[in-house]
N, C-alpha and C positions, 0 to 999 in steps of 0.2 A: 121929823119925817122918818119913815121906814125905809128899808134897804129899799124897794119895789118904788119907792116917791122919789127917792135921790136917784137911782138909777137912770128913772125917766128924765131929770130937773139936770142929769150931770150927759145925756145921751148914751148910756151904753146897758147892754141889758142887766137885770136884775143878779145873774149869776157871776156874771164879769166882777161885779162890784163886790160880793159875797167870794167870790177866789180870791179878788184883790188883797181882802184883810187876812187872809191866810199867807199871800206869798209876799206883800207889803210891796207888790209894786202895781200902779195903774196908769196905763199909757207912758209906760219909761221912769214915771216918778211916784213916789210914794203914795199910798191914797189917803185922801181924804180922813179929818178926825171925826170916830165916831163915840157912841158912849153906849156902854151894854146897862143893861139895867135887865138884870135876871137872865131869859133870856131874848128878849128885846134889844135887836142894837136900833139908835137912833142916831141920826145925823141933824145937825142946825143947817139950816139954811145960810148961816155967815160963815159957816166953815166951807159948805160947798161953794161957796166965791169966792173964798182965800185960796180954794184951792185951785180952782178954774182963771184967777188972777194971775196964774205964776207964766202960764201961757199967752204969747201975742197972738194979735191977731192977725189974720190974712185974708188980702181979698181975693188971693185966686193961691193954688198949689204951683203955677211959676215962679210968683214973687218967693217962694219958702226955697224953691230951687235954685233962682237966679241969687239965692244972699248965700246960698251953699257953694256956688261954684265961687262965689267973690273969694272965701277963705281958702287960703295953704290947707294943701289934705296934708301933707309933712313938710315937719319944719324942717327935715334932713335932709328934704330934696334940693338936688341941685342940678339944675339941666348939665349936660356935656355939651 
């Protein structure tokens, strides 16, 4: 598929995806593998799942917050 198919198939716009592979990062972590062929880049549809795989899932933006406050912000902390 074209940058413009993955874009949509991955949610984020077409340009996002196309800066990604210049600054090698997409939402915090590397993006996606692609293949140039001239100047055609194309993406597999099993890559865009391996890559969307590395991510859990969540059923609301509390549950992502309530697993943040469980962890130590520092291990140096020590109450007085």
């Amino acid at each position: 598929m074209d940058t413009k198919e993955a874009a949509e198939y991955l949610g984020f716009a077409p340009f996002t995806l196309r800066r990604a592979r210049t600054t090698g990062r997409l939402s915090g972590v590397p993006p996606p593998m692609y293949r140039r062929m001239g100047r055609k880049i194309v993406y597999e549809k099993q890559w865009l799942d391996q890559w969307l795989a590395q991510f859990e899932p969540q059923t609301s933006t509390a549950q992502n917050i309530s697993n943040k406050m469980k962890e130590p912000q520092h291990d140096d902390y020590i109450p007085k």
